[in-house]
N, CA, C and O of each residue as an XYZ file, in Angstrom:
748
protein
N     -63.301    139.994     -5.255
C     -63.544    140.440     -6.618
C     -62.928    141.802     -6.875
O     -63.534    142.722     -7.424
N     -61.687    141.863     -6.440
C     -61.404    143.191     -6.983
C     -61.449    144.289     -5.983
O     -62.567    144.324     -5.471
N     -60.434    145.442     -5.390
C     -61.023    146.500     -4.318
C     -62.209    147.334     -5.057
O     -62.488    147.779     -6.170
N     -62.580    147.286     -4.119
C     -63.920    149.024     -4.549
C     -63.656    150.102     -4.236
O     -63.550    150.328     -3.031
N     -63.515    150.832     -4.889
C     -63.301    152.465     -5.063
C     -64.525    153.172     -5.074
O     -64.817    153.900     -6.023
N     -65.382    152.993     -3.942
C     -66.814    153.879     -4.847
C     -66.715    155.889     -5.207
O     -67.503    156.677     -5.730
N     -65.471    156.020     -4.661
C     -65.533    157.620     -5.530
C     -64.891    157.592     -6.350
O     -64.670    158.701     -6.837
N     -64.375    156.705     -6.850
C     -63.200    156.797     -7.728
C     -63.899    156.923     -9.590
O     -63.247    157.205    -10.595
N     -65.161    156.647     -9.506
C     -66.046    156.824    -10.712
C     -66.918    157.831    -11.269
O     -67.561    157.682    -12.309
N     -66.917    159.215    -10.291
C     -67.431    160.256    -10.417
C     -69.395    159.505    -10.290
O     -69.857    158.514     -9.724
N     -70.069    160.694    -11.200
C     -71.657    160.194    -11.011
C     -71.918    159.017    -10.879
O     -71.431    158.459    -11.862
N     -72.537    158.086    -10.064
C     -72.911    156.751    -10.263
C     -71.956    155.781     -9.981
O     -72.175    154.590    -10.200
N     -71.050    156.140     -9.574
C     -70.023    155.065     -8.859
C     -70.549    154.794     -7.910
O     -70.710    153.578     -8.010
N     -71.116    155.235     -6.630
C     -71.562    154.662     -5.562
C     -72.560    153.567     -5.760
O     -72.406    152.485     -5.192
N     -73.393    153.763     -6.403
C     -74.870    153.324     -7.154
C     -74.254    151.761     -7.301
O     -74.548    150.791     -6.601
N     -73.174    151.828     -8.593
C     -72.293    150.362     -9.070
C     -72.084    149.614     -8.185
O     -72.306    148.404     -8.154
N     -71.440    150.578     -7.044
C     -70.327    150.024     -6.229
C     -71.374    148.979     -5.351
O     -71.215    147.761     -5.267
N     -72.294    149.632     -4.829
C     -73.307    148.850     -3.901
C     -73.938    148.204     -5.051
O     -74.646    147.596     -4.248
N     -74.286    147.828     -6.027
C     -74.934    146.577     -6.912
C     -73.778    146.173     -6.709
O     -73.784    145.991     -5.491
N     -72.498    145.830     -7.179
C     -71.582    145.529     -7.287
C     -71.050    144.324     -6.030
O     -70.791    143.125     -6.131
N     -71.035    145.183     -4.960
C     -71.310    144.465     -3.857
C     -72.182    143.460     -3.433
O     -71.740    142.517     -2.777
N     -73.509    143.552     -3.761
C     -74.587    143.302     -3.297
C     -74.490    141.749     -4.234
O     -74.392    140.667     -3.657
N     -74.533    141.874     -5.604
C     -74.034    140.728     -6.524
C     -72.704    140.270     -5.987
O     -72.869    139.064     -6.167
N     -71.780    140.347     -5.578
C     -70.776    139.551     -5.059
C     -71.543    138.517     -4.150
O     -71.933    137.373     -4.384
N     -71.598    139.062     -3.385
C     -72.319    138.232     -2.416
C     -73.746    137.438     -2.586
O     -73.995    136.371     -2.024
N     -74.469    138.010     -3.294
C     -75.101    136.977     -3.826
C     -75.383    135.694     -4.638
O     -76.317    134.904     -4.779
N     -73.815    135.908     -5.221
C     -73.294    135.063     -6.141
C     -72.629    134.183     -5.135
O     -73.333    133.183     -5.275
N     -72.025    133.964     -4.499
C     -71.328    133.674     -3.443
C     -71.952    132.750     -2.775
O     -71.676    131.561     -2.620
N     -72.704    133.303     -2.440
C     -73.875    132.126     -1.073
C     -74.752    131.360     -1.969
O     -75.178    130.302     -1.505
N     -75.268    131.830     -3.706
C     -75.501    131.020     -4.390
C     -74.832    129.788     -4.635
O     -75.313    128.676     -4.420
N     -73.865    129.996     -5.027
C     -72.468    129.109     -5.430
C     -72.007    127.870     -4.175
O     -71.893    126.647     -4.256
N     -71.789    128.988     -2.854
C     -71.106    127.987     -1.785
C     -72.520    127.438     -0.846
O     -72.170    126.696      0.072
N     -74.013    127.672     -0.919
C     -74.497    127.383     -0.442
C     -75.894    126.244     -1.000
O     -76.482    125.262     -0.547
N     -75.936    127.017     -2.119
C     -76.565    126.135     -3.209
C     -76.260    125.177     -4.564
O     -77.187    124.470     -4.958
N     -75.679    125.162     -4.886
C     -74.768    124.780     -5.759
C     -74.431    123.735     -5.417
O     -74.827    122.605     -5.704
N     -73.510    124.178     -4.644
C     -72.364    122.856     -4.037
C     -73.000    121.726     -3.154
O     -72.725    120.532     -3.269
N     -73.729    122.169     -2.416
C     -74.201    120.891     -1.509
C     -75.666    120.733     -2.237
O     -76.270    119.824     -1.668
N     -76.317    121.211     -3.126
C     -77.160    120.989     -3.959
C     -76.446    119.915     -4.892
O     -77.265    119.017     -5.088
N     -75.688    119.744     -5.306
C     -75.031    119.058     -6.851
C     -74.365    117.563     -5.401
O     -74.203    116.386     -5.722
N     -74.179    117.978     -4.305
C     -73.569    116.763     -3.948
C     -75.192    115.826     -3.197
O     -75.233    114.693     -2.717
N     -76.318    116.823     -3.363
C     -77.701    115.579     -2.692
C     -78.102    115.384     -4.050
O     -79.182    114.807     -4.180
N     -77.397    115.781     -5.286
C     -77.821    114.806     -6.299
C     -78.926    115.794     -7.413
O     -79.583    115.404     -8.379
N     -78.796    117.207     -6.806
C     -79.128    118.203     -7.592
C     -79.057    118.903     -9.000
O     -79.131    120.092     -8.690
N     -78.994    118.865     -9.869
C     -78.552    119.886    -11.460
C     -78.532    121.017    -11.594
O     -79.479    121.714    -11.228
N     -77.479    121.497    -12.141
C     -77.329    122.859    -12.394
C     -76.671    122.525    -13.722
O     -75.690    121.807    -13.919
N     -77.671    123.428    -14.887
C     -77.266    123.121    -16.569
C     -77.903    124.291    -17.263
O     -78.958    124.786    -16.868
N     -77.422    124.600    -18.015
C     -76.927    125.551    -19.031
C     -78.815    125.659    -19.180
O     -79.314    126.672    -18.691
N     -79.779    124.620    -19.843
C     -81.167    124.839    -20.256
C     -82.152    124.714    -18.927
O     -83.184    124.044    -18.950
N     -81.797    125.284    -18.028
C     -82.410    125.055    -16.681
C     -83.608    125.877    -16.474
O     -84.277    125.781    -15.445
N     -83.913    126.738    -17.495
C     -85.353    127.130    -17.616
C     -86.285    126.840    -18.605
O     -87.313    127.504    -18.742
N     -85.960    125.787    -19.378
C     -86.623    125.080    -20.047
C     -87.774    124.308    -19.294
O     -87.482    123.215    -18.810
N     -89.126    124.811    -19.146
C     -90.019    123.763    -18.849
C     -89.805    122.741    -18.680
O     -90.352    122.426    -17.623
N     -89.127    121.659    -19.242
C     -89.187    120.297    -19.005
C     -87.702    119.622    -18.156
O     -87.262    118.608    -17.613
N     -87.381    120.980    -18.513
C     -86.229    120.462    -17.284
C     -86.044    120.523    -15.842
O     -86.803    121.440    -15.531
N     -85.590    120.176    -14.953
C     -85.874    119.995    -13.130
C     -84.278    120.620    -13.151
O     -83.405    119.764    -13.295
N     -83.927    121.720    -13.048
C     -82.303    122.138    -12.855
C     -82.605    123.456    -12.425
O     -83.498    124.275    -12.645
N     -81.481    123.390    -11.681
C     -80.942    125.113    -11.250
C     -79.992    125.553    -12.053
O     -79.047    124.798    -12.279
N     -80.024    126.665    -12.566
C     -79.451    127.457    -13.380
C     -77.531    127.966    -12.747
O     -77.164    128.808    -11.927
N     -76.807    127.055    -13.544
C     -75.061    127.356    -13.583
C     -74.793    128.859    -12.825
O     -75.606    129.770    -12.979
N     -73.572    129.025    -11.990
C     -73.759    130.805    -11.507
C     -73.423    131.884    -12.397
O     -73.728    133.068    -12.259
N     -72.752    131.343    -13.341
C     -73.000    132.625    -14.889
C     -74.733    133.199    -15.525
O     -75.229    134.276    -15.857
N     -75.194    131.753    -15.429
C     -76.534    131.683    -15.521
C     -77.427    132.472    -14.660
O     -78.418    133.022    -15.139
N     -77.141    132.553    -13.471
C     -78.046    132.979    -12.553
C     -77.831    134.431    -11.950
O     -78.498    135.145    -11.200
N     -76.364    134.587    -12.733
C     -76.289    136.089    -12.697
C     -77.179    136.743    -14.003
O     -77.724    137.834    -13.833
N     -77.317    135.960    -15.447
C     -77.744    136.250    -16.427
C     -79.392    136.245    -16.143
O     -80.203    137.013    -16.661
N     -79.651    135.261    -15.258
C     -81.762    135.284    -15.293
C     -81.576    137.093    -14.109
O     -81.936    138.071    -14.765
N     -81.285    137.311    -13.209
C     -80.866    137.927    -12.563
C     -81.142    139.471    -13.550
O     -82.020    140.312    -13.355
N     -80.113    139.467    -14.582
C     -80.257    140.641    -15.350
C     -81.187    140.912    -16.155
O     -81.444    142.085    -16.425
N     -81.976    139.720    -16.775
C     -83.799    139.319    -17.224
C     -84.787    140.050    -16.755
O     -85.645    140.740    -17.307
N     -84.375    139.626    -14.871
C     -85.481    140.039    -14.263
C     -85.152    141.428    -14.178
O     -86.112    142.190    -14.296
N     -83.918    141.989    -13.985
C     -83.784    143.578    -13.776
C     -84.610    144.230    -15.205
O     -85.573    144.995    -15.170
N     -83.943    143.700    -16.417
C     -84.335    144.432    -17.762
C     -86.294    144.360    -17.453
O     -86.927    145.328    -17.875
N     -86.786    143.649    -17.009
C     -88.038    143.425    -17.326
C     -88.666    144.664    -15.996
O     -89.883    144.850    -15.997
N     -87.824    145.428    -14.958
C     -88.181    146.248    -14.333
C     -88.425    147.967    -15.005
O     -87.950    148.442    -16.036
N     -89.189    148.512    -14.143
C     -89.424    150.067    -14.744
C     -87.793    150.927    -14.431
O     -87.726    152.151    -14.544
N     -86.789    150.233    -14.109
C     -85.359    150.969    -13.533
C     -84.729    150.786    -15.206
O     -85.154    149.930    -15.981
N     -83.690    151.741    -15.523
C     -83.118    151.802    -16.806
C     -81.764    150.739    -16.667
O     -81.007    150.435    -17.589
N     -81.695    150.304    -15.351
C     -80.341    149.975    -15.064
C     -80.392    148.134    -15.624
O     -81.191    147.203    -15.522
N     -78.771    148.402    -16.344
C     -78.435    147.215    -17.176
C     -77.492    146.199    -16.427
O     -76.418    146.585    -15.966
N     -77.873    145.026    -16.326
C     -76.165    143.974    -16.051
C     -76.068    142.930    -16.920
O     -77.007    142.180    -17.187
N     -74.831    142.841    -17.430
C     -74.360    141.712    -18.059
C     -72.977    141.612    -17.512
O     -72.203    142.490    -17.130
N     -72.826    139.815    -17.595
C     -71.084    139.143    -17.229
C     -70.680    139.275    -18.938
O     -71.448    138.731    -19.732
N     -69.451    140.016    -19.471
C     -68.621    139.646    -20.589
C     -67.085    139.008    -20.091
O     -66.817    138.853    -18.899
N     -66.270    138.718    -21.048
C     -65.149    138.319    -21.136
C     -64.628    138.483    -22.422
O     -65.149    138.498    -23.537
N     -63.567    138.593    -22.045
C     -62.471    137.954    -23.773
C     -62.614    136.700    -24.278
O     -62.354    136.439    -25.452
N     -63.059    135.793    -23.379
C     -62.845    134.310    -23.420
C     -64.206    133.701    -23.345
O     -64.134    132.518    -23.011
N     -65.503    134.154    -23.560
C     -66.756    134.026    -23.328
C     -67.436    132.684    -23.669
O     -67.752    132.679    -24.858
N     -67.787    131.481    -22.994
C     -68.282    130.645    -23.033
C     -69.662    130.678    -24.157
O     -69.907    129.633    -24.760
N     -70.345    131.639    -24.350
C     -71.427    132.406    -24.843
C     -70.496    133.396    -25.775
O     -69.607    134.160    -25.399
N     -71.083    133.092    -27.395
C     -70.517    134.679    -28.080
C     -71.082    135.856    -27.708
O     -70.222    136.690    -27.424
N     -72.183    136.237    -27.601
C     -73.146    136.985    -27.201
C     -72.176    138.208    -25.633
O     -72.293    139.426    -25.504
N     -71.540    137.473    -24.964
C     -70.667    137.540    -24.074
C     -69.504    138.164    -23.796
O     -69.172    138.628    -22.706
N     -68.569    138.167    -25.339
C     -67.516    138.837    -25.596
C     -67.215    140.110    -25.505
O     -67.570    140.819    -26.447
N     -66.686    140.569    -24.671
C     -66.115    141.942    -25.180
C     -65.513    142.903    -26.175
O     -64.320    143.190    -26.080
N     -66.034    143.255    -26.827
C     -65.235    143.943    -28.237
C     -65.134    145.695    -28.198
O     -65.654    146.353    -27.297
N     -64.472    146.218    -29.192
C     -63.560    147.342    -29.197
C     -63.581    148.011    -27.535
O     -62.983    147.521    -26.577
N     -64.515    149.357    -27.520
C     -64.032    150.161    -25.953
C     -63.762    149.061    -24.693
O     -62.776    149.080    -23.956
N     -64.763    148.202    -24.637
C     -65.209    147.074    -23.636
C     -64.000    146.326    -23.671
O     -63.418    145.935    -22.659
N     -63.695    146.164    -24.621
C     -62.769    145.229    -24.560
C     -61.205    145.885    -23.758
O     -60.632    145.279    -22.853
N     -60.760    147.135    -24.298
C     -59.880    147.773    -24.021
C     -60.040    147.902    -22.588
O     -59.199    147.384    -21.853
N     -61.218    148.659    -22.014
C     -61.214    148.839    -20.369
C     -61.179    147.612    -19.610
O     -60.973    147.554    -18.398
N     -61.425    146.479    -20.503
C     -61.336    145.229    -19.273
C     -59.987    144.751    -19.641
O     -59.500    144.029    -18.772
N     -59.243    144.946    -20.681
C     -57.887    144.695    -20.375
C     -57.393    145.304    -19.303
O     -56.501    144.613    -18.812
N     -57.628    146.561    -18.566
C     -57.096    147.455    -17.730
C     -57.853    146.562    -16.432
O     -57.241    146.222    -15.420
N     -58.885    146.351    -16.619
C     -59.839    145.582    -15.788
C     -59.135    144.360    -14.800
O     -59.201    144.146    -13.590
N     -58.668    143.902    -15.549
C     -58.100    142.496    -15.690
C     -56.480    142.730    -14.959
O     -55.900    142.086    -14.086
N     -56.076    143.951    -15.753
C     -54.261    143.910    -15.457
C     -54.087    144.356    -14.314
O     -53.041    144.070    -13.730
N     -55.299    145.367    -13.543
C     -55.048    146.244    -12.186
C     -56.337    145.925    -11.384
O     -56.821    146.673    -10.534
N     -56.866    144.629    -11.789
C     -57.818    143.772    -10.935
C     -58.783    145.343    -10.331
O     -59.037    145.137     -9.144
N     -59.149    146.249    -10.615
C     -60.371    146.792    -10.071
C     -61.369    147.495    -10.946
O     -61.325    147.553    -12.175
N     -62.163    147.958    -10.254
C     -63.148    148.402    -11.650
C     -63.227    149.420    -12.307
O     -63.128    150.455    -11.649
N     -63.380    149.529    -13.440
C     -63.108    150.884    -14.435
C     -64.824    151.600    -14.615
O     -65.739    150.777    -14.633
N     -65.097    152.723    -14.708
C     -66.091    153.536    -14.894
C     -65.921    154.003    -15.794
O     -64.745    154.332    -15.953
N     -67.171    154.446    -17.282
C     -66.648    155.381    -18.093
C     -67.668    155.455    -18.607
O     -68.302    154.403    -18.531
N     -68.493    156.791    -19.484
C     -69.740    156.999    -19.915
C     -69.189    156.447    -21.974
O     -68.230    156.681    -22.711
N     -70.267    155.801    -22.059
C     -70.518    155.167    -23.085
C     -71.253    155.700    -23.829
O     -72.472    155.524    -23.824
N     -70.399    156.730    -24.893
C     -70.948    157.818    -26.023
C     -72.101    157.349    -27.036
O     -73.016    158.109    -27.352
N     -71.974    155.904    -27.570
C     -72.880    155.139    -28.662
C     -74.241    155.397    -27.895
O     -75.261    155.786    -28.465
N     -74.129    155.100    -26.338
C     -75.311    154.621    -26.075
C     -75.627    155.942    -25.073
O     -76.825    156.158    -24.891
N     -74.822    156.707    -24.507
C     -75.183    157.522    -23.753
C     -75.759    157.546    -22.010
O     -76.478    158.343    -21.408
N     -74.876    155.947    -21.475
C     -75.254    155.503    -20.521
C     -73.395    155.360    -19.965
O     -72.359    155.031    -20.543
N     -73.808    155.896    -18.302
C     -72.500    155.614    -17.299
C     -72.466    154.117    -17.165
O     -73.498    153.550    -16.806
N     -71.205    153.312    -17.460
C     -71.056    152.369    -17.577
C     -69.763    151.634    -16.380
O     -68.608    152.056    -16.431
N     -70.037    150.891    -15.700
C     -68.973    150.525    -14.917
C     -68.719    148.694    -14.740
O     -69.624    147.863    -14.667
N     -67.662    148.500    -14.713
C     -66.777    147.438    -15.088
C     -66.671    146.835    -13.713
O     -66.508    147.655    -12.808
N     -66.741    145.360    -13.321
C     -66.026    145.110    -11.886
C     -65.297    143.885    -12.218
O     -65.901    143.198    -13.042
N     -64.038    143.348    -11.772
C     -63.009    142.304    -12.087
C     -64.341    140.991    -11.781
O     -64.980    141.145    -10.740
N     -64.666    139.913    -12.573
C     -65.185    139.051    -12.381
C     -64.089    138.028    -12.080
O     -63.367    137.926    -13.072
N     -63.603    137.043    -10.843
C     -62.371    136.218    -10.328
C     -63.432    134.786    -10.099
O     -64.451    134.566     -9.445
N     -62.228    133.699    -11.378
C     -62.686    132.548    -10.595
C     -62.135    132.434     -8.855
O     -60.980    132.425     -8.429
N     -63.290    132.365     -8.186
C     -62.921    132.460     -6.691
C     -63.197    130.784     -6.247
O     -62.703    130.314     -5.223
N     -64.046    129.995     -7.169
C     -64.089    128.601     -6.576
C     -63.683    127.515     -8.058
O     -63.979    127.684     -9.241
N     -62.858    126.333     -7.345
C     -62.423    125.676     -8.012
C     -63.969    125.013     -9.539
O     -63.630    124.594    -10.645
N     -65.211    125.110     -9.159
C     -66.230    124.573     -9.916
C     -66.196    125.606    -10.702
O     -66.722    125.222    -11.746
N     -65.691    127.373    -10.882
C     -65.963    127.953    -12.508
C     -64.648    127.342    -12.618
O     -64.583    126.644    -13.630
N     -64.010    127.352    -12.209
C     -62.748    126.857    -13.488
C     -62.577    125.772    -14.298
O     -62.242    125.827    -15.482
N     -62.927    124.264    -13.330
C     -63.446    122.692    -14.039
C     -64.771    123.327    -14.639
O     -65.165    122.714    -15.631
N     -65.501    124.346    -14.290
C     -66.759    124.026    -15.482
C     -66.222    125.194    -16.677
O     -66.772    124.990    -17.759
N     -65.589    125.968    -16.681
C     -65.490    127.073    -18.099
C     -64.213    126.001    -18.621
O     -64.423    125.640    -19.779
N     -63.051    125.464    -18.078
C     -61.856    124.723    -19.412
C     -62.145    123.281    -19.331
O     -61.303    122.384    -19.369
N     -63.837    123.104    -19.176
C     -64.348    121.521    -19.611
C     -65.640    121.999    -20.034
O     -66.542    121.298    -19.574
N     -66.027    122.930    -20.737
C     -67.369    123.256    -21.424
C     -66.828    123.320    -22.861
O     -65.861    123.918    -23.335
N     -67.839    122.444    -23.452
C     -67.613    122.130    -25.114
C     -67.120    123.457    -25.907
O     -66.186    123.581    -26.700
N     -68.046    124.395    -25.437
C     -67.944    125.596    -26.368
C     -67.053    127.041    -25.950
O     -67.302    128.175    -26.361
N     -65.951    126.634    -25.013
C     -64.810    127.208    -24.282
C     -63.845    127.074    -25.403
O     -63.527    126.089    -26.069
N     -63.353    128.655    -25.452
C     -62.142    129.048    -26.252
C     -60.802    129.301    -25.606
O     -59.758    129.773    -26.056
N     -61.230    128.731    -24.118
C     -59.724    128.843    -23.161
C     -59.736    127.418    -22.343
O     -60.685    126.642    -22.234
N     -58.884    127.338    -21.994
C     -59.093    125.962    -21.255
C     -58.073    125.748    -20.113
O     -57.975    124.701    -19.472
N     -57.163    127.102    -19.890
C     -56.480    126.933    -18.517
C     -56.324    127.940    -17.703
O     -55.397    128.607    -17.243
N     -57.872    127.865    -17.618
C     -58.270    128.619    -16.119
C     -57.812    128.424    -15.018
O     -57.950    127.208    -14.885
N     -57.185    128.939    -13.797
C     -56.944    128.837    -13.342
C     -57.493    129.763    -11.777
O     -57.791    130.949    -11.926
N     -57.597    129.091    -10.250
C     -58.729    129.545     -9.817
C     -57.817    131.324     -9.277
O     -56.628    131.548     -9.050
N     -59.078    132.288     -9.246
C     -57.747    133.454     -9.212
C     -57.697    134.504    -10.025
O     -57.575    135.722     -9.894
N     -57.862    133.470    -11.211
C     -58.004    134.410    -12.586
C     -58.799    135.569    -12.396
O     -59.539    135.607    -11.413
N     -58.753    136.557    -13.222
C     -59.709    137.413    -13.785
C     -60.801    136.778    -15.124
O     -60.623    136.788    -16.342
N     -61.821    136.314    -14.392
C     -62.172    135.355    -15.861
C     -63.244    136.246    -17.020
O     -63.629    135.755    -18.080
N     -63.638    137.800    -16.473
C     -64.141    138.602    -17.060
C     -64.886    139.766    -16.078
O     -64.487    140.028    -14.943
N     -65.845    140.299    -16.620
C     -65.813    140.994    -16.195
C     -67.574    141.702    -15.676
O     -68.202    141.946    -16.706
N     -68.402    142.043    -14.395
C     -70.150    142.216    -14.302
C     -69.616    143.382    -14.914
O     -68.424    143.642    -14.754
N     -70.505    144.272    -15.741
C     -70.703    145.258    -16.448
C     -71.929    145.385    -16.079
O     -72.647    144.387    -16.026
N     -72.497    146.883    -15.689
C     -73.814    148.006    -15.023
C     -73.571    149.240    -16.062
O     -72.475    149.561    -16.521
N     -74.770    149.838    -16.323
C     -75.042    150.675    -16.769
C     -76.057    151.092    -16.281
O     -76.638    150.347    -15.492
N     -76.677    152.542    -16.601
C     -77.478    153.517    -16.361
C     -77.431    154.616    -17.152
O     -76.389    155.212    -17.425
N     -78.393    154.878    -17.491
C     -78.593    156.515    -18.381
C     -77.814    157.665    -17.691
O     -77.735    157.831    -16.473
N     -77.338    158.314    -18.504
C     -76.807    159.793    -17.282
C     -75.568    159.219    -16.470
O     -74.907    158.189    -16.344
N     -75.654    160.403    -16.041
C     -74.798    159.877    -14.760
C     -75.391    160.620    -13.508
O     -74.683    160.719    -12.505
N     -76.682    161.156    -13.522
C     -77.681    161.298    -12.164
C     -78.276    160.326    -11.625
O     -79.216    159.851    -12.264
N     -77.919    159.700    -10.249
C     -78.835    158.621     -9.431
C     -79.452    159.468     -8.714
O     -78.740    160.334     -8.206
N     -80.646    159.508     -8.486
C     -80.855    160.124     -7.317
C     -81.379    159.269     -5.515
O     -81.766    158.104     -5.613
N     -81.361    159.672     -4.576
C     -81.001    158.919     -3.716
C     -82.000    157.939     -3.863
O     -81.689    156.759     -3.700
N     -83.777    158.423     -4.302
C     -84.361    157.306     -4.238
C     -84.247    156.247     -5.283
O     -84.370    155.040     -5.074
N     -84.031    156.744     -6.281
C     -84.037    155.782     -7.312
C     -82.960    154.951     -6.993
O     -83.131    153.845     -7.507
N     -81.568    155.056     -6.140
C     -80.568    154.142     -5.910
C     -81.284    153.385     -4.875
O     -81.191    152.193     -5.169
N     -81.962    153.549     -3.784
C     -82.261    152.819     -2.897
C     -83.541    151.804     -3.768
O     -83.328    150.616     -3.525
N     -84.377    151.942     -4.396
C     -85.007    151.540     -5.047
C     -84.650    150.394     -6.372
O     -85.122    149.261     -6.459
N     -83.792    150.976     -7.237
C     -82.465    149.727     -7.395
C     -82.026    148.827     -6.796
O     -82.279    147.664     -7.107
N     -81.079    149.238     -5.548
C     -80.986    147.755     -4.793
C     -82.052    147.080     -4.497
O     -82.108    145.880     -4.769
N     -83.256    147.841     -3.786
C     -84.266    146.687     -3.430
C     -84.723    145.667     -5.367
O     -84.926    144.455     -5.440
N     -84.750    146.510     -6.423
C     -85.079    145.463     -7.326
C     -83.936    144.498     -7.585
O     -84.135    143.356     -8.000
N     -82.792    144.969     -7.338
C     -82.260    143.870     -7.515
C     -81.997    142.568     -6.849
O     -81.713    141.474     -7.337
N     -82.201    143.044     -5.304
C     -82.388    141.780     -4.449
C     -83.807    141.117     -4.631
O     -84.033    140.113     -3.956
N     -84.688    141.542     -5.399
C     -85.863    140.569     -5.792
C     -86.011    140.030     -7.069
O     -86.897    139.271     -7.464
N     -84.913    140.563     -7.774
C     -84.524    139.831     -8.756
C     -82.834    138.595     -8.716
O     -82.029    138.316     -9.604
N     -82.921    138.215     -7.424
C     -81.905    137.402     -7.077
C     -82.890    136.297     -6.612
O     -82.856    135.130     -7.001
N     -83.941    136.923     -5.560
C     -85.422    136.008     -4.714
C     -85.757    135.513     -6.129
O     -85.443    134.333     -6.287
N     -86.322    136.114     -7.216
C     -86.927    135.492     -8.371
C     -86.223    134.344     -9.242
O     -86.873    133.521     -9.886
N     -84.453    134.390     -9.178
C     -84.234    133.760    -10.035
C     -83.913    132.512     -9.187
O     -83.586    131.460     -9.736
């Protein structure tokens, strides 16, 4: 997904860099460990997979998205969302600054850092890459896809983190990762 630079972002780059990390890989062993041999014993993974009445595991866009649910619903200020240019979800899209840094995102495959004046939160960017052939057959064969030749490799968008400031302090970063690995256990 892109090299990591964790000084390369001034305050709070390290902080990113290890969520950053930590979500790679969790996405990963989701995907190649659940997913895949889940969907071949006859398993579901669909878009309404937390709907009460449904029996499904939640798509890996999805499960990065319950993932960021469970973070928002923590006492930590810290934000994640997946955007793109090409967003399966409008809600998803990248527009004006966002949009500009993930063009850069996208063209020099690594991640961009930059404090976000509207909102007043350090904001950092990491290359989101179809890395397995199932996002690419599932984003240019989903009804509501505005691209359709994905290809595996791509830059298909982009995890976006935020935080207030740009002060982590050591506990509150160590304290972060642990919520976020129990908000990976939760989803």
């Amino acid at each position: 997904h892109g090299e990591r630079r964790p000084d390369a972002g001034g305050p709070g780059a390290t902080l990113f860099t290890m969520l950053a990390n930590e979500n790679d890989v969790a996405r990963t062993l989701y995907t190649q460990e659940i997913v895949g041999p889940g969907k071949a014993r006859g398993l579901e993974f669909r878009e309404d997979w937390a709907q009460e009445s449904v029996t499904a595991g939640p798509l890996p866009a999805l499960f990065l998205r319950g993932c960021a649910e469970q973070l928002r619903r923590s006492p930590y200020p810290l934000e994640l969302r997946l955007g793109s240019d090409f967003p399966i979800e409008a809600s998803n899209r990248f527009r004006g600054e966002e949009l500009s840094l993930f063009g850069e995102v996208r063209s020099e495959r690594a991640p961009r850092f930059f404090d976000q004046a509207a909102t007043g939160r350090r904001v950092a960017m990491f290359p989101d890459v179809a890395s397995a052939a199932a996002c690419v057959t599932g984003h240019n064969e989903h009804e509501k896809t505005t691209k359709r030749d994905w290809v595996k490799g791509d830059v298909m968008g982009a995890t976006t983190w935020s935080w207030p400031g740009t002060v982590v302090s050591h506990q509150e970063a160590c304290d972060v990762v642990k919520r976020y690995r129990e908000a990976v256990r939760q989803t």
